[in-house]
Each structure stands twice: as structure tokens, then as C-alpha cells.
C-alpha positions, 0 to 999 in steps of 0.5 A: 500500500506504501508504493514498496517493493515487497520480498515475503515467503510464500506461506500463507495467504500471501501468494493471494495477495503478491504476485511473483515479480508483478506485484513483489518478489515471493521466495520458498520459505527457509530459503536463505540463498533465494532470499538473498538474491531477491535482496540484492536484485532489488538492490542493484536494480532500482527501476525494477524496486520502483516497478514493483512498488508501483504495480503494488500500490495500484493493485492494494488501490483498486483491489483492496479498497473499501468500495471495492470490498463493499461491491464484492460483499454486495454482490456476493449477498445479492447472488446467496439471497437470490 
């Protein structure tokens, strides 16, 4: 949501959330080489930073937001009661 670039493991629900190399860098959990090279990748290429952060702010906008949720909890209501 703050426009950064994003490194996190791909535990949880977070492949959900940030898309590989789109949106942020998903690594295999407990992997420190992969975690180390997506840490200096990100280092030595700022465009590829500054790409990243912006693809992710724009999706947390237009995904995440309030109206957004509101429209998807509307619609999920109206197609339950019929």
C-alpha cells in the first residue's frame, strides 16, 4: 500500500495477495540463498524496486479498497439471497 517493493515467503495467504515479480518478489520459505538474491536484485536494480512498488500500490488501490470490498460483499449477498 506504501508504493514498496515487497520480498515475503510464500506461506500463507500471501501468494493471494503478491504476485511473483508483478506485484513483489515471493521466495520458498527457509530459503536463505533465494532470499538473498531477491535482496540484492532489488538492490542493484532500482527501476525494477520502483516497478514493483508501483504495480503494488495500484493493485492494494483498486483491489483492496473499501468500495471495492463493499461491491464484492454486495454482490456476493445479492447472488446467496437470490
Amino acid at each position: 500500500a506504501c508504493g514498496k517493493a515487497v520480498i515475503a515467503t510464500r506461506v500463507g495467504g500471501l501468494e493471494e495477495v503478491i504476485k511473483d515479480q508483478e506485484t513483489g518478489v515471493l521466495v520458498p520459505p527457509d530459503d536463505v540463498t533465494s532470499l538473498t538474491t531477491a535482496i540484492l536484485d532489488l538492490l542493484h536494480h532500482p527501476q525494477k524496486r520502483f516497478h514493483l512498488g508501483e504495480k503494488a500500490r495500484h493493485e492494494v488501490v483498486t483491489r483492496f479498497s473499501w468500495p471495492h470490498i463493499a461491491e464484492l460483499t454486495l454482490t456476493f449477498y445479492k447472488r446467496v439471497i437470490g
